[in-house]
ROLO-961564 format. One record per atom (N, C-alpha, C, O): x, y, z; atom name. Coordinates in steps of 0.1 Angstrom, whole numbers. Layout:
N
SITE    px    py    pz at
SITE     X     Y     Z CA
...
***
This chain:
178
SITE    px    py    pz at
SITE   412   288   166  N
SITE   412   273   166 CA
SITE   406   269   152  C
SITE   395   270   149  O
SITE   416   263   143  N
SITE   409   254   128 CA
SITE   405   242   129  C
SITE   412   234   134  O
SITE   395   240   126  N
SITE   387   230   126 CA
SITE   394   221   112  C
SITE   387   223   101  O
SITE   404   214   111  N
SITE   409   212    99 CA
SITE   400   202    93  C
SITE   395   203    82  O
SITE   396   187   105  N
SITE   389   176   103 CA
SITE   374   177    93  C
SITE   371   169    84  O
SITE   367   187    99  N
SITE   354   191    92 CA
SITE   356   206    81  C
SITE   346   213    81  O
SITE   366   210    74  N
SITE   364   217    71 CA
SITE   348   217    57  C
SITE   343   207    53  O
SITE   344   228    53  N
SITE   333   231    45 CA
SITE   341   227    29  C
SITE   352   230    28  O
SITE   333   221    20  N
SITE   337   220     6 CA
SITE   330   227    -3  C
SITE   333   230   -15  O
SITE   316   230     5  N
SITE   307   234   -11 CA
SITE   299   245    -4  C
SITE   297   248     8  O
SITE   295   250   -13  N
SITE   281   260    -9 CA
SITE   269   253   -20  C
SITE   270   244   -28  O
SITE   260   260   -17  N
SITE   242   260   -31 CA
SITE   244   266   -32  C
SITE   251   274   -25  O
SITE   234   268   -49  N
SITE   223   275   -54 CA
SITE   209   276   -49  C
SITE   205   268   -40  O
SITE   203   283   -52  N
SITE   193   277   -49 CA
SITE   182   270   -60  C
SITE   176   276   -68  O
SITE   180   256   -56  N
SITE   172   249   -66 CA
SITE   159   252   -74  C
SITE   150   261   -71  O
SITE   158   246   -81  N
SITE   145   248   -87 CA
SITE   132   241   -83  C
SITE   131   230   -78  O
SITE   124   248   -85  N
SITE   108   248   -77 CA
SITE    98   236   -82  C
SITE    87   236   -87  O
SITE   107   224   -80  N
SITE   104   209   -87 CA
SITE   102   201   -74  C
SITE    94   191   -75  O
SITE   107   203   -63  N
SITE   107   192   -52 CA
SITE    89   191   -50  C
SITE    81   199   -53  O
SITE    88   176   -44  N
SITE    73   173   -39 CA
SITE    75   167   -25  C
SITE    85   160   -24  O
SITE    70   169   -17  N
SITE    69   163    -2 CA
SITE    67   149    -3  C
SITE    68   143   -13  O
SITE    64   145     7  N
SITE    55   136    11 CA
SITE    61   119    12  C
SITE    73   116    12  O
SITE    54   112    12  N
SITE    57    93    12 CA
SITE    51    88     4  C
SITE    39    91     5  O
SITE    56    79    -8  N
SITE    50    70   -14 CA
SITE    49    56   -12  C
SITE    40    48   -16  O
SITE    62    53    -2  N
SITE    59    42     7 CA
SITE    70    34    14  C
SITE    82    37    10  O
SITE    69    26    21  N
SITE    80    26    34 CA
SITE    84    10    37  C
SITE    78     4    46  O
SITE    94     3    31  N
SITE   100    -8    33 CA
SITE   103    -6    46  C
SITE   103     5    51  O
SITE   106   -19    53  N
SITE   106   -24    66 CA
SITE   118   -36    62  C
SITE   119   -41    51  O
SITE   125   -40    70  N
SITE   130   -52    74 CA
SITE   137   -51    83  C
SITE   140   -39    86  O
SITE   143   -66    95  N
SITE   146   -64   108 CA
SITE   160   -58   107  C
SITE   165   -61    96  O
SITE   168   -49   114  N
SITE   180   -47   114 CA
SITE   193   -57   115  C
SITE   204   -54   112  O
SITE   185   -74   123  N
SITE   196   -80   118 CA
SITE   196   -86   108  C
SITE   205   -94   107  O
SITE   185   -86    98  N
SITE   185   -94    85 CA
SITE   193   -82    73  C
SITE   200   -85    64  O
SITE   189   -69    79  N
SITE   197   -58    69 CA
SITE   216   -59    73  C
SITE   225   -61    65  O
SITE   218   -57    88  N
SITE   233   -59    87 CA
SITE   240   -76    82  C
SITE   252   -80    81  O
SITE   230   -84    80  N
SITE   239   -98    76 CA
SITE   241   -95    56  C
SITE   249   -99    48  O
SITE   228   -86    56  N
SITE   231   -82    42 CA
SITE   248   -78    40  C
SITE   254   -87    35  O
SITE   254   -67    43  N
SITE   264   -62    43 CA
SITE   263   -51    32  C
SITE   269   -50    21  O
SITE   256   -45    38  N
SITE   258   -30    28 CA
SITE   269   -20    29  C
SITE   272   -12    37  O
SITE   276   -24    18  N
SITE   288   -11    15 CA
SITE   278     5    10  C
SITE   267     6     6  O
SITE   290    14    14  N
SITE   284    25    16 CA
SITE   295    36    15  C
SITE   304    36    23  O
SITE   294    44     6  N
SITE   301    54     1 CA
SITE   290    67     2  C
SITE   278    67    -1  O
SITE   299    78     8  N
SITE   298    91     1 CA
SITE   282    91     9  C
SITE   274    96     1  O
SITE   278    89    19  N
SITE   267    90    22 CA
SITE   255    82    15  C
SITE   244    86    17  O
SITE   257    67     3  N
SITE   250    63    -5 CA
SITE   256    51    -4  C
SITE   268    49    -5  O
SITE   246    39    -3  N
SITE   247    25     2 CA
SITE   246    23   -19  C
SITE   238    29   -26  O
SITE   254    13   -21  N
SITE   262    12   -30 CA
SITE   260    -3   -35  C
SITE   259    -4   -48  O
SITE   261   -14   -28  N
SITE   259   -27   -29 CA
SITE   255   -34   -17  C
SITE   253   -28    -6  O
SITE   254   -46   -18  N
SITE   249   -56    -9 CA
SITE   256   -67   -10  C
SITE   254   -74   -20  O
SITE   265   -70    -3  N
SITE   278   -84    -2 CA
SITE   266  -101    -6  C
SITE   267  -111   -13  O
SITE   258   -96     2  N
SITE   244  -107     1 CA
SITE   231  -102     1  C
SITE   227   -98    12  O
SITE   224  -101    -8  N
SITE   213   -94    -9 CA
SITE   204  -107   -11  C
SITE   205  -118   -17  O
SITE   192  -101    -2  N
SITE   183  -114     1 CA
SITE   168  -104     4  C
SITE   168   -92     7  O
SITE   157  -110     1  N
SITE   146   -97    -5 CA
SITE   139  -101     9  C
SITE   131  -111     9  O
SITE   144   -92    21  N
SITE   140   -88    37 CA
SITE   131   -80    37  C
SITE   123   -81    46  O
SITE   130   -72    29  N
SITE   125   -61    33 CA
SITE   107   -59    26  C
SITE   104   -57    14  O
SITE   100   -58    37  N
SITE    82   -61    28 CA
SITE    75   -43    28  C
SITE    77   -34    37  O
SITE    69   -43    16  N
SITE    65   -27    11 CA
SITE    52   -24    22  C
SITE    42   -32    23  O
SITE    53   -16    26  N
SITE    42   -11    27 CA
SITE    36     5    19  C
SITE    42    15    21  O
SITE    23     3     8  N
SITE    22    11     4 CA
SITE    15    27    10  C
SITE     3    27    12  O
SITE    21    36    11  N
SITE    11    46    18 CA
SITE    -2    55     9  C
SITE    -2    56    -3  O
SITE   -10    61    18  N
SITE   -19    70    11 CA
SITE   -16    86     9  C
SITE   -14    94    18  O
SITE   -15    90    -4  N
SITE   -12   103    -2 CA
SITE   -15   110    12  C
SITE   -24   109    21  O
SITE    -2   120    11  N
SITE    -2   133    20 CA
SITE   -11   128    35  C
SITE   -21   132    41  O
SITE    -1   117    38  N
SITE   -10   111    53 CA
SITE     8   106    58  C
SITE     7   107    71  O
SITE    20   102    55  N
SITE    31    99    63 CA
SITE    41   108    55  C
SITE    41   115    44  O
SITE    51   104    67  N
SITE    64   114    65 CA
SITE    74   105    68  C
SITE    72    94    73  O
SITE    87   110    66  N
SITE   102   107    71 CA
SITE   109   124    76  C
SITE   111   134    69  O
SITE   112   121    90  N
SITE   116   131    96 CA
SITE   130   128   103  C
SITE   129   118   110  O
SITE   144   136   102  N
SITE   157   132   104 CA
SITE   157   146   113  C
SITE   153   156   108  O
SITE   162   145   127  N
SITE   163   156   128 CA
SITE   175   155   139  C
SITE   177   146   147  O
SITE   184   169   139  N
SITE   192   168   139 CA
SITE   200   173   155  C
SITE   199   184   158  O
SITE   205   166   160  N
SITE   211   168   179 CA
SITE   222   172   182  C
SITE   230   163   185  O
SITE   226   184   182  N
SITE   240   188   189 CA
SITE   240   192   204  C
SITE   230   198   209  O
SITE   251   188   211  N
SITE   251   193   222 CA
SITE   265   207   223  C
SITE   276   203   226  O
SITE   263   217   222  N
SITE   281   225   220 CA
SITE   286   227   237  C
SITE   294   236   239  O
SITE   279   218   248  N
SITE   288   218   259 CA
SITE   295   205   262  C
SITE   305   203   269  O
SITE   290   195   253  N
SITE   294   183   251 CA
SITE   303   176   241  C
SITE   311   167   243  O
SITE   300   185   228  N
SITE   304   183   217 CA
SITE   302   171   206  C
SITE   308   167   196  O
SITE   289   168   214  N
SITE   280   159   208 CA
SITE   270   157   196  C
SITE   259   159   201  O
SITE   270   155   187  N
SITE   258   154   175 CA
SITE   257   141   172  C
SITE   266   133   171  O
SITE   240   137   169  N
SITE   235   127   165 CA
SITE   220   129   160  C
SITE   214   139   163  O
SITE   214   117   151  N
SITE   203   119   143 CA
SITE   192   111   152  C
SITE   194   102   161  O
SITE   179   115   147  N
SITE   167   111   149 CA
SITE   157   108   139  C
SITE   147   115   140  O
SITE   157    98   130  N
SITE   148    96   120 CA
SITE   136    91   130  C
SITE   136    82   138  O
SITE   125   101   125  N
SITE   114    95   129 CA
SITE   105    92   116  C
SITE   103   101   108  O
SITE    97    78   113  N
SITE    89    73   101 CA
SITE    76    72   103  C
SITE    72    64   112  O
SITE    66    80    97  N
SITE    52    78   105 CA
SITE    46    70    89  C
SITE    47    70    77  O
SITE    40    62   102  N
SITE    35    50    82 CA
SITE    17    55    91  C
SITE    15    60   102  O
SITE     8    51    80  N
SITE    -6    52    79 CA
SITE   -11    38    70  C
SITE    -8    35    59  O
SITE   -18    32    80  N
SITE   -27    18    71 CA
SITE   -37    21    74  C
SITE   -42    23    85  O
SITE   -45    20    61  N
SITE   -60    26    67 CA
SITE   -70     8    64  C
SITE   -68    -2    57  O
SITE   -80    13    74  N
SITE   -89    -1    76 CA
SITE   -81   -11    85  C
SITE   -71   -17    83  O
SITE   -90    -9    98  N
SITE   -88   -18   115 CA
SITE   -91   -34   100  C
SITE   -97   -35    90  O
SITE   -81   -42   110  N
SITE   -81   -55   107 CA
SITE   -71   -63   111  C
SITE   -59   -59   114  O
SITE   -77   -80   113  N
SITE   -68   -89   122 CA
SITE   -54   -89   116  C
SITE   -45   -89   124  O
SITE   -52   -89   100  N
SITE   -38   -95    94 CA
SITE   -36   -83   100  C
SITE   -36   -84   112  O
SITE   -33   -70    96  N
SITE   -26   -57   100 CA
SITE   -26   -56   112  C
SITE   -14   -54   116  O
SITE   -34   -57   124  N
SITE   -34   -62   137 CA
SITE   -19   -72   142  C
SITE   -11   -70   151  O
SITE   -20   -79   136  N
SITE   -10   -91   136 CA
SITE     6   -86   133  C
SITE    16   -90   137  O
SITE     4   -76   124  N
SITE    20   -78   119 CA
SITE    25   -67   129  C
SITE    36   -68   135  O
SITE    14   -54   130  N
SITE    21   -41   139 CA
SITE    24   -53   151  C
SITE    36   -54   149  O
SITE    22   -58   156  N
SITE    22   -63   168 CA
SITE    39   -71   167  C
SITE    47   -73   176  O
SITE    41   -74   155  N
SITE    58   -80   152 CA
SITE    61   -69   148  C
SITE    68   -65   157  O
SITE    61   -58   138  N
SITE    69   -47   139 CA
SITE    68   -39   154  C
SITE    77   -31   155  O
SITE    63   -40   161  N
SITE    67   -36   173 CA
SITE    75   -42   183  C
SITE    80   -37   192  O
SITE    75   -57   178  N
SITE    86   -64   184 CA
SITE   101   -60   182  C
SITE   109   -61   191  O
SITE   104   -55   170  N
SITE   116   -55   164 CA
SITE   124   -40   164  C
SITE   121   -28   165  O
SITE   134   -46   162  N
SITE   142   -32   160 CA
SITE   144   -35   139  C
SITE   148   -43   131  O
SITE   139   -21   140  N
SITE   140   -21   121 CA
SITE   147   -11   116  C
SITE   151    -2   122  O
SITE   149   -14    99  N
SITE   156    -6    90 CA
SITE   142     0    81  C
SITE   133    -7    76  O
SITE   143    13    80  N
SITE   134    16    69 CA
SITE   141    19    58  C
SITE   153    22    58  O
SITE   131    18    46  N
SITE   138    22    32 CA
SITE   123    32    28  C
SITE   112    26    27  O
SITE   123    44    26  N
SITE   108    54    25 CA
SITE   115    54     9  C
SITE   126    54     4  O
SITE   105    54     4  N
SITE   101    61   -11 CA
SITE    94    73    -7  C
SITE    83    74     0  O
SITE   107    86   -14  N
SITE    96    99   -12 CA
SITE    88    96   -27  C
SITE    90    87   -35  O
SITE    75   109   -26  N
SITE    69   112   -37 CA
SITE    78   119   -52  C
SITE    74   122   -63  O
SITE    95   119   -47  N
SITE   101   127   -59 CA
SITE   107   118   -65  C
SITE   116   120   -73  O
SITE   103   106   -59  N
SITE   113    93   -65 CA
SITE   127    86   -57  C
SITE   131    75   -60  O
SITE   133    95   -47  N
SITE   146    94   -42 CA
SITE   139    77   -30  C
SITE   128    73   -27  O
SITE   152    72   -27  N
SITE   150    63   -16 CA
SITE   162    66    -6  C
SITE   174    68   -10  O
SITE   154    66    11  N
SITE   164    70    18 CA
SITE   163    59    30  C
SITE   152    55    32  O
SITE   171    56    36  N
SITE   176    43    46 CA
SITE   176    49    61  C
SITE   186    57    63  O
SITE   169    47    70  N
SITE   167    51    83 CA
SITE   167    37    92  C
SITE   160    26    90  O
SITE   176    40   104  N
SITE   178    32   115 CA
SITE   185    21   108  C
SITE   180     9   109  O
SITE   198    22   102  N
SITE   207    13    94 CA
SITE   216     8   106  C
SITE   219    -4   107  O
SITE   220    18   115  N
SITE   230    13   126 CA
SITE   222     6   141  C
SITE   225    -4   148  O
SITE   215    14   142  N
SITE   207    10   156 CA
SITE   190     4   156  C
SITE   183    -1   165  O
SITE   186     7   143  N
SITE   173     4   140 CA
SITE   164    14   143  C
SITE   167    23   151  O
SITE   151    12   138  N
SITE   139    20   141 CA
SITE   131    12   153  C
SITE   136     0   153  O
SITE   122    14   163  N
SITE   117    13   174 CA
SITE   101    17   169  C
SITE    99    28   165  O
SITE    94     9   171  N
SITE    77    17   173 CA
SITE    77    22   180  C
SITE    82    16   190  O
SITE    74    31   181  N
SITE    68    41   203 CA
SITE    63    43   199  C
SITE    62    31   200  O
SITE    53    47   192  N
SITE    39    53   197 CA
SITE    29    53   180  C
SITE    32    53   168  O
SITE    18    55   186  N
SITE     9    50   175 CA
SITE    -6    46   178  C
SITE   -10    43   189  O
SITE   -15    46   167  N
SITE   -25    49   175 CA
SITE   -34    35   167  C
SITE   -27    30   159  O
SITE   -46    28   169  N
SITE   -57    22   159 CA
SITE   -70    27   165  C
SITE   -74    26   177  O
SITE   -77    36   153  N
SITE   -89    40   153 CA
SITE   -97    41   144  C
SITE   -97    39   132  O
SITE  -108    46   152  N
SITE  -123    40   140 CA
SITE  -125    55   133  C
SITE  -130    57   122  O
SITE  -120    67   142  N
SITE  -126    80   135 CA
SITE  -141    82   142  C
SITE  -147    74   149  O
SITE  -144    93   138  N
SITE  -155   100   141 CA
SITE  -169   100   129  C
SITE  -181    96   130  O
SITE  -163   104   122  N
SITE  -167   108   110 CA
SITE  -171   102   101  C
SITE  -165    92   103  O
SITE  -178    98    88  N
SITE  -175    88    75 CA
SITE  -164    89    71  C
SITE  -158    79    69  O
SITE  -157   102    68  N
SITE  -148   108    60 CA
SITE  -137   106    68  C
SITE  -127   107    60  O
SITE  -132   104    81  N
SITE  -124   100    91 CA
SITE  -112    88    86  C
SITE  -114    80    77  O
SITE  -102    89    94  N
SITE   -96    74    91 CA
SITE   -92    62   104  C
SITE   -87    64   115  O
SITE   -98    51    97  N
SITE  -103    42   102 CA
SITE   -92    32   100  C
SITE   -93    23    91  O
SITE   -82    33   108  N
SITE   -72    25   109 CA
SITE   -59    26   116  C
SITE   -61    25   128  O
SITE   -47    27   111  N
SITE   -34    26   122 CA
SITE   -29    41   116  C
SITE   -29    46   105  O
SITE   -25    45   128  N
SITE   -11    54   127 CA
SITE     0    49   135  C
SITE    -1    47   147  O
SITE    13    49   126  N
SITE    26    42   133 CA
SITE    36    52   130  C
SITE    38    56   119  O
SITE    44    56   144  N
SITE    56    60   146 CA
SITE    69    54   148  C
SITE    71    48   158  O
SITE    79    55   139  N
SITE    89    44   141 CA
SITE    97    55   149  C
SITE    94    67   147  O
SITE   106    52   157  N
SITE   118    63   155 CA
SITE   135    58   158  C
SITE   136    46   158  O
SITE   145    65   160  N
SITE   154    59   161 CA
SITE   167    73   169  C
SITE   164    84   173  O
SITE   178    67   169  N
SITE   190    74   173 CA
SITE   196    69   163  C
SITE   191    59   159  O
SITE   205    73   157  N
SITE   220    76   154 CA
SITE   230    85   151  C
SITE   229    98   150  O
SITE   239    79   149  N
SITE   256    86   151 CA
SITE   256    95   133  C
SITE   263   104   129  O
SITE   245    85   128  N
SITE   252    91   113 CA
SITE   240    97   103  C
SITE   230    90   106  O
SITE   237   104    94  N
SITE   226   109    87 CA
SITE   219    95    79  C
SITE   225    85    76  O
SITE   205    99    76  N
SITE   203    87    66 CA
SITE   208    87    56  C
SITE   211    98    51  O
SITE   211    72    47  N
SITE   216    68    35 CA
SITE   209    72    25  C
SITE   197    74    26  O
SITE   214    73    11  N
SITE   208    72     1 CA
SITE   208    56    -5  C
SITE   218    48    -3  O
SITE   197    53   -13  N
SITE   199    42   -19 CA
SITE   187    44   -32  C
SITE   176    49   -32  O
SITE   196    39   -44  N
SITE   189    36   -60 CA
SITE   179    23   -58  C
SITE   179    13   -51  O
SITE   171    27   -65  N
SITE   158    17   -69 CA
SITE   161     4   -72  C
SITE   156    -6   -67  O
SITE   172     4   -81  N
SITE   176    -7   -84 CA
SITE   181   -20   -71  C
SITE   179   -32   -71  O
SITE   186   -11   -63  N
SITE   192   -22   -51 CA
SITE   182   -19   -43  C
SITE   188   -20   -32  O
SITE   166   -13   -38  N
SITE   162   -18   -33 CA
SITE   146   -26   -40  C
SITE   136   -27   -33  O
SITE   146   -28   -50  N
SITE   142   -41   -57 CA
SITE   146   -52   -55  C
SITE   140   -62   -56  O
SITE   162   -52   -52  N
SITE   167   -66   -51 CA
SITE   166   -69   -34  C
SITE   170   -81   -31  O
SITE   161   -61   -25  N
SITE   161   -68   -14 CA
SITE   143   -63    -8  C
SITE   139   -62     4  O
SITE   137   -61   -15  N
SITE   123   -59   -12 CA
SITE   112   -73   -12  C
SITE   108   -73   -24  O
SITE   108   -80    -8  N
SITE    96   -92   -11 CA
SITE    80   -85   -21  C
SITE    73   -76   -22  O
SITE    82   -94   -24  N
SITE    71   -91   -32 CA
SITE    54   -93   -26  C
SITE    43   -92   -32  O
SITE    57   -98   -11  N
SITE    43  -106    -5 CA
SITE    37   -98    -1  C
SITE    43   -95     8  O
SITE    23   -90     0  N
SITE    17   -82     1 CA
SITE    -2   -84     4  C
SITE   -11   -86    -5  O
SITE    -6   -83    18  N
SITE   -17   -86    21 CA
SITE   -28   -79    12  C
SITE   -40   -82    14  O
***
């Protein structure tokens, strides 16, 4: 049986020992403010914005404390595959404003835009949105402890996350920042 639809194009190398982990920080905006945008999208890489309108508010993270996790669901009695971006953001310091807003991002179904630490930006919950489930606000134990929010976004979809250049997401980011 040929699989003609999916056949393979490429193989790797294997890269050089330059990658860094981690989150530098995690735009937000609602999923229907991002699809009225109208993001064209090539090649796995969101490309333009038919109307670009600055939806989307930064949240900065603290080193080596959040992640972006895609992971990946086949079923081979079904013939089913789909993704799971999960976004864990970290705000450190309990407080009413940050109180206030988790409480509307948990209202919402959202689009994330993560800044890794290597510079790249990648687009999670573009089709169906991101979802808070679960997450914590605490004081810690300790001095050295953290004293504030951990948040889980997560999501389903049909298709991998996007890539997207700095450039287009400057143009849809706010600059308003508690």
């Amino acid at each position: 049986m040929a699989y003609t639809n999916c056949a393979l194009t490429t193989g790797f190398d294997l890269d050089c020992r330059d990658a860094v982990g981690g989150v530098k920080s995690v735009r937000f905006g609602s999923l229907e403010d991002y699809v009225a945008m109208g993001a064209a999208v090539s090649a796995g890489a969101i490309t333009s914005f038919s109307s670009a309108a600055q939806e989307f508010y930064k949240y900065d993270q603290l080193k080596e404390t959040s992640s972006l996790t895609e992971t990946i669901n086949g079923n081979s009695q079904n013939g089913t595959l789909f993704f799971t971006p999960e976004v864990v953001v970290v705000l450190s310091k309990l407080d009413v404003t940050k109180r206030n807003e988790i409480k509307l991002l948990a209202q919402q179904r959202l689009v994330a835009i993560v800044e890794t630490n290597d510079g790249n930006y990648w687009v999670a919950g573009y089709e169906n949105g991101l979802e808070l489930n679960a997450g914590t606000s605490a004081t810690g134990t300790a001095f050295g402890d953290l004293s504030g929010y951990s948040l889980t976004f997560s999501g389903m979809e049909a298709e991998q996350m996007l890539s997207i250049t700095s450039t287009l997401v400057d143009s849809v980011t706010d600059t308003t920042q508690a």
